[in-house]
C-alpha positions in Angstrom: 30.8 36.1 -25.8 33.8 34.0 -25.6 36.9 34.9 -27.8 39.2 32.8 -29.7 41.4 31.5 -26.5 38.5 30.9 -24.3 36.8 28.3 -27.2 40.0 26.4 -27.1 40.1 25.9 -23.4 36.3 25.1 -23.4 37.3 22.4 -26.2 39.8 21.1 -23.8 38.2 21.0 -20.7 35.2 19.2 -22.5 38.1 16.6 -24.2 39.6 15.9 -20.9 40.0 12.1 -20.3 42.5 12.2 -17.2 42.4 14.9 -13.5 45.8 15.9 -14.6 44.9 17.3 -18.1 42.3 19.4 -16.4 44.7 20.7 -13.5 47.3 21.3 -15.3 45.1 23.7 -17.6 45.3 26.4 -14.1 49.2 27.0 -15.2 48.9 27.7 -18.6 46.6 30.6 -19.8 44.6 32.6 -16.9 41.4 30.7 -16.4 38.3 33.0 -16.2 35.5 31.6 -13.1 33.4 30.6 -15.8 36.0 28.0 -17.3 37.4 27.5 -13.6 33.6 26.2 -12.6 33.2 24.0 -16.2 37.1 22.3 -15.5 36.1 21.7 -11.6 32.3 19.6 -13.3 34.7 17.5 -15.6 36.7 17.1 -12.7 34.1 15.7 -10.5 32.8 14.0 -13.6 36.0 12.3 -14.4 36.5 11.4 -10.3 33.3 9.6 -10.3 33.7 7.8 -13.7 36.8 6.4 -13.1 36.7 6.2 -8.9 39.6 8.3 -8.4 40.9 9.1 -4.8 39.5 13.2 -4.2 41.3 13.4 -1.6 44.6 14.3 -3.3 42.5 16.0 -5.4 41.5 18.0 -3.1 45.5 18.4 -1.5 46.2 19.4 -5.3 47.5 23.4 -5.1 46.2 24.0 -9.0 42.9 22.8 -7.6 43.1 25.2 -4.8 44.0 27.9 -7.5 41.0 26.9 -9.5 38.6 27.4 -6.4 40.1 30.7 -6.0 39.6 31.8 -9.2 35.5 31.0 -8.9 35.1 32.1 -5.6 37.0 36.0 -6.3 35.0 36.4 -9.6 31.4 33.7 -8.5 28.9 36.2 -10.0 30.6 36.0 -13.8 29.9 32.7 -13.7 27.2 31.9 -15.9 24.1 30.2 -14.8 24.6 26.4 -15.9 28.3 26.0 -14.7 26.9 27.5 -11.4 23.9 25.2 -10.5 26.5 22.2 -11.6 28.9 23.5 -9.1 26.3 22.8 -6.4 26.8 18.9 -7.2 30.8 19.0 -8.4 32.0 20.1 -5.3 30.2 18.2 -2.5 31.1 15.1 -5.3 34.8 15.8 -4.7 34.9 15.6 -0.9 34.1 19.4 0.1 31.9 20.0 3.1 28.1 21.0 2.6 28.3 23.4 4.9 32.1 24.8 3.9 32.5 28.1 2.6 33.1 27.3 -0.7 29.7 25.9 -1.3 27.6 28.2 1.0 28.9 30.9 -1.0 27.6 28.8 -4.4 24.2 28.7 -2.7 24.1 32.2 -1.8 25.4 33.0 -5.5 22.4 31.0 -6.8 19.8 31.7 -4.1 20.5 35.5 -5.2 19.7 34.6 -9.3 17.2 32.3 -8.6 14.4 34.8 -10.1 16.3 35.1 -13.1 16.8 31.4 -13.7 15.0 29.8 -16.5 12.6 27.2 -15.4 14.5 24.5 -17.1 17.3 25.1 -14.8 15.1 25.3 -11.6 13.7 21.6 -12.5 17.1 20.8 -12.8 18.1 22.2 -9.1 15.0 21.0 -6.9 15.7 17.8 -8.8 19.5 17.9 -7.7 18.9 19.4 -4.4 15.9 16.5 -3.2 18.8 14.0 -3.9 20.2 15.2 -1.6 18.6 13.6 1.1 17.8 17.2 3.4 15.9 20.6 3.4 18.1 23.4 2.5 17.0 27.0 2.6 18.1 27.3 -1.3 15.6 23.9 -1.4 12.5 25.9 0.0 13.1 29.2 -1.7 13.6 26.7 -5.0 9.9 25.1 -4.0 8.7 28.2 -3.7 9.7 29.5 -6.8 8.0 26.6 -8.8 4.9 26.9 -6.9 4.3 30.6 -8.5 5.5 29.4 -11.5 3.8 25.8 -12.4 1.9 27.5 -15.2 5.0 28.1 -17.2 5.8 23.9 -16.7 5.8 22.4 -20.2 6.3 18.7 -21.3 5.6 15.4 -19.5 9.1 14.7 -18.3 9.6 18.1 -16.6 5.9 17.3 -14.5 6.9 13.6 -14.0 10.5 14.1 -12.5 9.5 16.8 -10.3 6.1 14.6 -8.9 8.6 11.5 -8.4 11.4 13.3 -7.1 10.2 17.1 -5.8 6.2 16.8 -5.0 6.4 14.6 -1.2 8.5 17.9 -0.2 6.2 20.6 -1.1 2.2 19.2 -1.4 1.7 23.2 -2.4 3.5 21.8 -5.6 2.6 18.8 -5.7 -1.4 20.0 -6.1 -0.5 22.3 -8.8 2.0 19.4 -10.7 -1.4 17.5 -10.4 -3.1 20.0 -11.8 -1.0 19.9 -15.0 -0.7 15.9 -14.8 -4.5 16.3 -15.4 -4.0 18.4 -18.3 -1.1 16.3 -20.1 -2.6 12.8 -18.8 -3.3 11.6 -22.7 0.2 12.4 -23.6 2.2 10.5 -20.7 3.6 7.2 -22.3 3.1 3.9 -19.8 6.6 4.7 -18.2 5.6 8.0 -17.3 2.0 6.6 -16.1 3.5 4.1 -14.3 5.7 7.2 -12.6 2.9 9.7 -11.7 0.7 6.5 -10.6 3.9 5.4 -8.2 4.5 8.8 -6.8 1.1 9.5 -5.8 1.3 6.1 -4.5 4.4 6.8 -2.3 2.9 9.7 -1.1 -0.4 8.4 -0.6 -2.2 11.1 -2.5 -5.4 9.6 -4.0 -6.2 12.4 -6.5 -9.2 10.4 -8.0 -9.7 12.4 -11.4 -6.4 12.3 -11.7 -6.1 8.6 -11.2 -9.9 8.2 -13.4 -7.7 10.1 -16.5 -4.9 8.0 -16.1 -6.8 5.0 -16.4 -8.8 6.0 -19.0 -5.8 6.7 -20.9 -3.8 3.4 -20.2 -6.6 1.6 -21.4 -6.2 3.4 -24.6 -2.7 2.7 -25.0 -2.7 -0.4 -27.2 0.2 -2.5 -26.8 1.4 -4.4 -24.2 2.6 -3.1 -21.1 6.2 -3.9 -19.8 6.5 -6.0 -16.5 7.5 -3.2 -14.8 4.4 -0.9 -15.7 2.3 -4.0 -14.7 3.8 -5.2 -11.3 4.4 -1.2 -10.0 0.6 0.3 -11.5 -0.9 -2.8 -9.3 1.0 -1.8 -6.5 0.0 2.2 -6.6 -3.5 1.5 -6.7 -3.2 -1.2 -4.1 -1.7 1.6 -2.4 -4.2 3.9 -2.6 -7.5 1.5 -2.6 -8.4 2.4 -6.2 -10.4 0.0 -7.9 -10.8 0.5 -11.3 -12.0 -2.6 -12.7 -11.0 -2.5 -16.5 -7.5 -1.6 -15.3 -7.2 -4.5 -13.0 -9.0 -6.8 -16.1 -5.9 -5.5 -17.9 -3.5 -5.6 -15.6 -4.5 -9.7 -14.0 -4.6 -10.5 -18.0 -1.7 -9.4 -18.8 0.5 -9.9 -15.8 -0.8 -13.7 -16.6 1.8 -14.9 -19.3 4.8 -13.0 -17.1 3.7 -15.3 -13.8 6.8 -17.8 -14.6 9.7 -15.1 -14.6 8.7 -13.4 -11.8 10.5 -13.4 -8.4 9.2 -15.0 -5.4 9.0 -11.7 -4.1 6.9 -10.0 -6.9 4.4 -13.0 -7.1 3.8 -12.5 -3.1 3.4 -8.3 -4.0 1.0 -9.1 -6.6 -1.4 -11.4 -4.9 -1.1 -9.4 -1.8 -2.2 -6.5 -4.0 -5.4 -8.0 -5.8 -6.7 -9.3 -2.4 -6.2 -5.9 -1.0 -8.4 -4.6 -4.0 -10.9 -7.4 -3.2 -10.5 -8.4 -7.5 -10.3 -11.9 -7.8 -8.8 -13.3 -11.5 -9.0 -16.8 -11.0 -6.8 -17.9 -14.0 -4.4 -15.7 -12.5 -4.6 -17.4 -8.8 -4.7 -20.4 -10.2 -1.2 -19.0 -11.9 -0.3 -18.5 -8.7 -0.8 -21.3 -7.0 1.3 -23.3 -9.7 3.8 -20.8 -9.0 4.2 -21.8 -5.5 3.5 -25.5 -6.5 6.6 -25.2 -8.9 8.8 -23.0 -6.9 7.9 -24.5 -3.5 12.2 -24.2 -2.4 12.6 -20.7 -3.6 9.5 -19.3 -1.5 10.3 -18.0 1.6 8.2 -19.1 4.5 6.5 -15.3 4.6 6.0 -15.2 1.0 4.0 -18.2 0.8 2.2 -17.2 4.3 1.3 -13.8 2.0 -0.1 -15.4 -0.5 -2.5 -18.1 1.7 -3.6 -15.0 3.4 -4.8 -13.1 -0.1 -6.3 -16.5 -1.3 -8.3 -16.5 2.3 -9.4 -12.8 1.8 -10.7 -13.4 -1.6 -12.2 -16.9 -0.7 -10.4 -18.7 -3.3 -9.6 -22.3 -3.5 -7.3 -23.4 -5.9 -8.2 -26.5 -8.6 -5.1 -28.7 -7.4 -6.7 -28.0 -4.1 -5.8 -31.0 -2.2 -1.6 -30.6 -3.9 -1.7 -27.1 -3.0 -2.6 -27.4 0.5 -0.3 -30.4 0.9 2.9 -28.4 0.0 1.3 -25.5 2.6 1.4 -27.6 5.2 4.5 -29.6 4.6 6.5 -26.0 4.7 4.5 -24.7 7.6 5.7 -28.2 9.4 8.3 -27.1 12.4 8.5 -23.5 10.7 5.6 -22.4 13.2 8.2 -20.9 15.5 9.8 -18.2 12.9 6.3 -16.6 12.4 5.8 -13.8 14.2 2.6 -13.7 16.4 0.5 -11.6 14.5 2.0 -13.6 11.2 1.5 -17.3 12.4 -2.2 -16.0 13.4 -3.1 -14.7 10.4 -1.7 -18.2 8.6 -4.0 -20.2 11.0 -6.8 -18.2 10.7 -6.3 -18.0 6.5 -6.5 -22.0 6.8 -10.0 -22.0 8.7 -11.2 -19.3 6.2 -10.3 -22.1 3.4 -11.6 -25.0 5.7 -8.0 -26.1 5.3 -7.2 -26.0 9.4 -5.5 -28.8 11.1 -5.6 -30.0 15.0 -2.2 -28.6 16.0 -2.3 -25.1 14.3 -5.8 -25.0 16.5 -4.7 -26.3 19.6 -0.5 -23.9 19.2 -2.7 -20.5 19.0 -5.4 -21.3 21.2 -3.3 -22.2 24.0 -2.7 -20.2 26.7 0.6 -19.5 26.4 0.0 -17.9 22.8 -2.9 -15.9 23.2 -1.9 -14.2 26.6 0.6 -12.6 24.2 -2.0 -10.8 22.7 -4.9 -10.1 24.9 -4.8 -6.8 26.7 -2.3 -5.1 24.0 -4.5 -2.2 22.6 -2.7 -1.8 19.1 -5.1 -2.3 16.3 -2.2 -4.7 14.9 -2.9 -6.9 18.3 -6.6 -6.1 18.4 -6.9 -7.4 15.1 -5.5 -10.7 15.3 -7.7 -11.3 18.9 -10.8 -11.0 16.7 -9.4 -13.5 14.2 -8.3 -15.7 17.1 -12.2 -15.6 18.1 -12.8 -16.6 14.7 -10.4 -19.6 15.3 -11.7 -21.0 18.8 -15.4 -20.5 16.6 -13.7 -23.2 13.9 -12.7 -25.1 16.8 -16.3 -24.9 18.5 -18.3 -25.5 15.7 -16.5 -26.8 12.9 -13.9 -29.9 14.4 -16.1 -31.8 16.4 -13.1 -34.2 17.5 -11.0 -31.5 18.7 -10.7 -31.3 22.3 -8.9 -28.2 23.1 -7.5 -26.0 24.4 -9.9 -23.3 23.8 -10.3 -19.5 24.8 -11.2 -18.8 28.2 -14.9 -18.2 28.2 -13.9 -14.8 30.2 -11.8 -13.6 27.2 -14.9 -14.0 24.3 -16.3 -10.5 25.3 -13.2 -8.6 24.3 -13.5 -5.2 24.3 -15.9 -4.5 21.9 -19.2 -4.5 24.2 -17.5 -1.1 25.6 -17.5 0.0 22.2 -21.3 -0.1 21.5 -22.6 3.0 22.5 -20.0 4.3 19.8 -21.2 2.2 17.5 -24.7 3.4 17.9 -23.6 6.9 17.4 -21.7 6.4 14.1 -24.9 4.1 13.0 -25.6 4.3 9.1 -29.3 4.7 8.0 -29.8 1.3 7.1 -29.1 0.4 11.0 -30.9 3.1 11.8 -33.9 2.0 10.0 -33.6 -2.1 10.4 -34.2 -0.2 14.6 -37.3 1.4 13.6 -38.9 -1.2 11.5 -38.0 -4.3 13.4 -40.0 -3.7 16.8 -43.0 -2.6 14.6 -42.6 -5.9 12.1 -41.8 -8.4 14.8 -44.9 -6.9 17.3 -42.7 -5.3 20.0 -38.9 -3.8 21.3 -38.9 -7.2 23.4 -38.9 -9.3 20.7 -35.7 -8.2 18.9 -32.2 -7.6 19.9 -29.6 -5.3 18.5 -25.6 -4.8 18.2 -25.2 -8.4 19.5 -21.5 -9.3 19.6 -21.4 -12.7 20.0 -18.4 -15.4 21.2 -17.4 -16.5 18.4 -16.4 -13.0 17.2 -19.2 -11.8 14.8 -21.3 -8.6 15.5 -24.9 -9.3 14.4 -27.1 -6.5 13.3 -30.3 -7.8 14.9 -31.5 -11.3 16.8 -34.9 -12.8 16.9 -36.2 -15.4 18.5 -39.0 -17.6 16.4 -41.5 -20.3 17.7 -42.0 -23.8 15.4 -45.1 -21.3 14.1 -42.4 -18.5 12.9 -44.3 -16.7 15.7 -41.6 -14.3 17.5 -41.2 -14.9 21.3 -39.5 -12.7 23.7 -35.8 -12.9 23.3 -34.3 -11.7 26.6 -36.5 -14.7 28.1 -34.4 -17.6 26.9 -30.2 -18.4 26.8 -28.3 -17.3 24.7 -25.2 -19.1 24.6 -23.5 -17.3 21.7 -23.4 -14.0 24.5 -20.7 -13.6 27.0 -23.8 -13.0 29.4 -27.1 -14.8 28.7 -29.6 -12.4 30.1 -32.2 -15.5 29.9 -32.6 -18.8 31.8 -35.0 -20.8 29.7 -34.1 -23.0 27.2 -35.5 -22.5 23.5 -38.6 -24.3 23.1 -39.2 -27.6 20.7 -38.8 -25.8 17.3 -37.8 -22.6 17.5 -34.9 -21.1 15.8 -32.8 -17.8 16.4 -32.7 -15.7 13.3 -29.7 -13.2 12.7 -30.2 -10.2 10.4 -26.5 -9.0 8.7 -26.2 -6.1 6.9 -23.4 -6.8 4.1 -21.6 -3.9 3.2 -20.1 -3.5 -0.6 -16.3 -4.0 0.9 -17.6 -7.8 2.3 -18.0 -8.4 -1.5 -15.3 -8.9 -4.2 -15.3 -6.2 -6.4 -15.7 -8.3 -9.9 -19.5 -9.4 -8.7 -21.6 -10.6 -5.8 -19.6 -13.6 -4.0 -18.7 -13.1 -0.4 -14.7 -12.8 0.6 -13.2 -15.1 3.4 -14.3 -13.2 6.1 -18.3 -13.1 5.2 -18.1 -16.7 3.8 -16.9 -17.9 7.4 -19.3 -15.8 9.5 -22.3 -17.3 7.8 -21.1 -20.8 8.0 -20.0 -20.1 11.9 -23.6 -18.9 12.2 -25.0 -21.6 10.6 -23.1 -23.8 12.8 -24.3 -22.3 15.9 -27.7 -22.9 15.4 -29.3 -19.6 13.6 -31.6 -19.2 11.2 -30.4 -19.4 7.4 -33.2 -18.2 5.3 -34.1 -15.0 4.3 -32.7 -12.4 0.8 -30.0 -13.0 -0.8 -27.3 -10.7 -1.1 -27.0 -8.8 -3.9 -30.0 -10.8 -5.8 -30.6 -9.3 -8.9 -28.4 -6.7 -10.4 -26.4 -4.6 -8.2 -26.9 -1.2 -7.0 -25.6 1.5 -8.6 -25.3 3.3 -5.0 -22.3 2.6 -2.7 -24.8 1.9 0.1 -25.0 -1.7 2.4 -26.8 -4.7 1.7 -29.0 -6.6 3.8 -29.8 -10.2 4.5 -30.8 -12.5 6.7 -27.7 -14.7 7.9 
C-alpha cells in the first residue's frame, strides 16, 4: 500500500504535461522503483506525444538517477509498471539488447507464472510488435497455450489471432477453438478480424469459417465498407465459397462501387472471379466503373479486372463501349506489361471473343514466346498453355489472320510426358469412361484416351464415327489436332470425330451451371476444329448434391 507522499507523486507523475516536470521529480523526495518505472512510461509517453529529441533525454543525469533507482530495487516493482517498461525504454532510445532492458525481461520472464492473463495478452501483444522472436516471446506463447481456457471476451481472442496466432499455430488452434465458441458474440469488426487473420495466415478452419458465416448473416444491418471489401478478400484467400455470404456481400458492396478506389474495385473483381461467383449487376457496376474512371485506372488494374470478367465469362451490356475504352488504353501500353501480364490480357480478350490482329500476331511471335518456352515455373508453364489457347483463336477463330503462329514443334509442350502421371492420379469417373468405352464403342481400337491436342486442350476420350454413327478405327486415320498423327488416311465422306470431356464442378461458376472462360473457349475451339458437338448437357437437370465431375460430350 502506498502512503500519503507516494499518492502525491503518483498524482504528479500522471499530471505531467512537460520531460522536465517528470525529471525534476528524481531531486525532490526519494523515488521508490515503482514510481521511478511509472515517471520513465510518462516519460516515453510524453516523448512520443509531443516528438521530443531522447537523446538528451537520455544524456539527462536525473534520468540516469531514475534508471538506477529501478534497476537496484527491479523486483518491487509492481507488475503493470514492469511489462510497460518493456515498451518505455526501447521508445526512448535504449538498446534491446542493453542491460537495462535484459534485466526488465529477465525480471518479467521470472514472474511470468504469476502474471494475470490480462497482462500476458497485453505482453505477446507488445512483444509481436516488435517485429522479432525473443526468448521472453516464446516462454510468453507458451504460457498462453496452457492457459487458453482461462481466455474470456471477444477482444482478448481477436487481438491475440490478429496479432499473436501466425507466431505460435499451437495457439493459434486453441484461439480457434474458443473463436468457435464465442463466434455469435463477435460484432462485424471482430468478424471481419478473425476472418482476415486466418486469411493472412492461410488457415482455412472450415467450421470455424461455416459459424462465422452463419452468424454474419444474422447480423442485420448493413455492413461497413471495410467489413465488405476485407471479408471478400479472406475468403478469396482461402477459396471459401459460401454462397449466401457472397449474395450479401456482391449486394451490398453494390451501392459503395462509386467511392471506391481504383485499387479496391480491381481487389474485388479479382476476388469474385477467384471464387468463380458471378453478380452481374455488380460487374455490370464494374464495368461503369472503369467506363467512368477510365484516367484514374492504372494500366494493371484495368488488365485485372478483363482477366476476372474472362474467368467468369462475362460480357458486359455496353459491350461494344467497354471494349473500346480496353483497347484504346492497351494502345502503345503493350510494352509496360510484363510477360506473363500482357499474356494473360491477350488471352482474357480471346476468352471474350474481343481479340484483335496485333495482340495475336505481338505474343505469337517468335521473339515473345521464346521468352517463355522451356522455363519450368508453373507461373511460365501457365501462360504457354494459354498462349496454345491463343495460336487455337488464331487457327480457328480469325480466318484472315495470317500469322505468325507457334511453331508446330512447340504445340506438344510438356504435357505428353506427363500422362503416365496423369493416369495414376485418374479419378473414378476416368477410370470408368476406360472400362465402358471399349465395351460401348465394340473395341480398345476404336477409342482413344488422354489426348492432348495442339490447340492446348486435354480431351478425355476420342472416337471416330462413320456418316452411319458406326465407330471406325481411330489410329487408322489423321489426326491433325495431335503433335503426331499416328494415321495416314484421311476421314471418310461423313464421318465426324467425337470428343468426350469430363467437366469438373470448379469449370462451373459457383451461382449455377454456366461454363467459365476457360470451358466456354474449349468447346467453341473444339467446335471449330471439326469435332462432334452433341451429346448431355452439363449439369442438365438439377445439380448434384456430390462434389464429384460431370460429363459430356464436347
Amino acid at each position: 500500500h502506498e502512503n500519503g507522499s507516494e499518492q502525491r507523486l503518483r498524482e504528479l507523475i500522471r499530471g505531467a504535461s512537460s520531460p522536465q516536470e517528470l525529471l525534476q521529480l528524481s531531486r525532490g523526495q526519494a523515488l521508490s522503483s515503482n514510481l521511478a518505472a511509472l515517471a520513465i512510461a510518462r516519460l516515453a509517453r510524453l516523448s512520443c506525444e509531443q516528438r521530443l529529441d531522447t537523446e538528451s533525454i537520455r544524456g539527462d543525469p536525473r534520468f540516469q538517477q531514475m534508471l538506477g533507482i529501478v534497476d537496484a530495487q527491479i523486483s518491487q516493482v509492481w507488475n503493470t509498471p514492469l511489462v510497460q517498461l518493456l515498451r518505455s525504454l526501447p521508445a526512448l532510445g535504449l538498446a534491446r539488447g542493453g542491460r537495462q532492458v535484459r534485466s526488465v525481461e529477465q525480471e518479467v520472464l521470472w514472474r511470468l507464472r504469476r502474471l494475470p492473463l490480462r497482462q500476458l495478452v497485453q505482453l505477446a501483444e507488445q512483444l509481436a510488435g516488435q517485429g522479432h522472436e525473443s526468448v521472453l516471446l516464446l516462454e510468453v506463447l507458451r504460457k498462453l497455450e496452457l492457459r487458453w481456457t482461462e481466455l474470456e471476451g471477444t477482444r482478448t481472442v481477436v487481438t491475440l489471432m490478429a496479432k499473436v496466432g501466425h507466431l505460435s499455430p499451437a495457439l493459434m488452434e486453441r484461439l480457434e477453438d474458443k473463436a468457435l465458441e464465442l463466434a455469435e458474440h463477435f460484432d462485424p469488426e471482430e468478424l471481419r478480424r478473425v476472418v482476415l487473420a486466418l486469411a493472412l495466415q492461410q488457415r482455412r478452419c472450415v467450421p470455424l469459417l461455416r459459424a462465422l458465416s452463419y452468424h454474419l448473416l444474422q447480423k442485420p444491418t448493413e455492413l461497413p465498407l471495410p467489413v465488405l471489401t476485407d471479408l471478400l478478400f479472406a475468403y478469396s484467400k482461402l477459396s471459401f465459397q459460401q454462397p449466401q455470404v457472397l449474395h450479401r456481400l456482391s449486394q451490398e458492396l453494390q451501392p459503395h462501387m462509386g467511392s471506391l478506389s481504383p485499387a479496391q474495385v480491381s481487389r474485388c473483381a479479382r476476388s469474385f472471379a477467384s471464387l468463380r461467383w458471378l453478380s452481374r449487376p455488380l460487374a455490370e457496376a464494374i464495368a461503369q466503373y472503369c467506363l467512368d474512371n477510365t484516367e484514374n485506372l492504372s494500366i494493371t488494374q484495368l488488365c485485372g479486372i478483363l482477366v476476372s470478367f474472362a474467368r467468369l465469362n462475362f460480357q458486359p451490356s455496353s459491350s461494344e463501349e467497354f471494349f473500346s475504352m480496353i483497347h484504346e488504353r492497351l494502345q502503345g501500353q503493350e510494352q509496360q506489361l510484363d510477360v506473363h501480364l500482357l499474356t494473360d490480357v491477350v488471352w482474357s480478350l480471346c476468352v471474350l471473343q474481343q481479340h484483335r490482329d496485333p495482340h495475336l500476331h505481338q505474343v505469337l511471335s517468335p521473339e515473345f514466346h521464346t521468352r517463355l518456352r522451356g522455363d519450368p515455373s508453373p507461373r511460365a508453364q501457365s501462360s504457354w498453355l494459354k498462349l496454345l489457347h491463343i495460336n487455337a483463336t488464331a487457327r480457328l477463330e480469325v480466318p484472315g489472320y495470317q500469322g505468325p503462329f507457334l511453331p508446330p514443334e512447340a504445340l506438344g509442350g510438356d504435357r505428353d510426358k506427363d500422362r503416365d502421371k496423369d493416369k495414376e492420379k485418374a479419378t473414378p469417373l476416368q477410370r470408368g469412361l476406360r472400362e465402358a468405352l471399349p465395351g460401348a464403342l465394340g473395341g480398345h481400337d476404336l477409342v482413344r484416351y488422354d489426348v492432348s491436342t495442339v490447340y492446348g486442350w486435354d480431351i478425355d476420350a476420342e472416337a471416330v464415327l462413320d456418316s452411319d454413327n458406326k465407330p471406325l478405327p481411330i489410329r487408322d486415320f489423321t489426326a491433325p489436332h495431335l503433335c503426331h498423327s499416328e494415321g495416314t488416311k484421311p476421314l471418310p465422306p461423313g464421318a465426324r470425330r467425337v470428343a468426350v470431356l469430363r467437366w469438373e464442378l470448379p469449370q462451373f461458376s459457383s451461382r449455377g451451371r454456366e461454363l467459365l472462360g476457360r470451358g466456354s473457349m474449349a468447346r467453341r475451339h473444339l467446335r471449330a476444329a471439326g469435332f462432334l458437338q452433341r451429346g448431355t448437357r452439363p449439369g442438365a437437370g438439377k445439380r448434384p448434391r456430390s462434389p464429384g465431375p460431370l460429363l459430356s460430350l464436347a
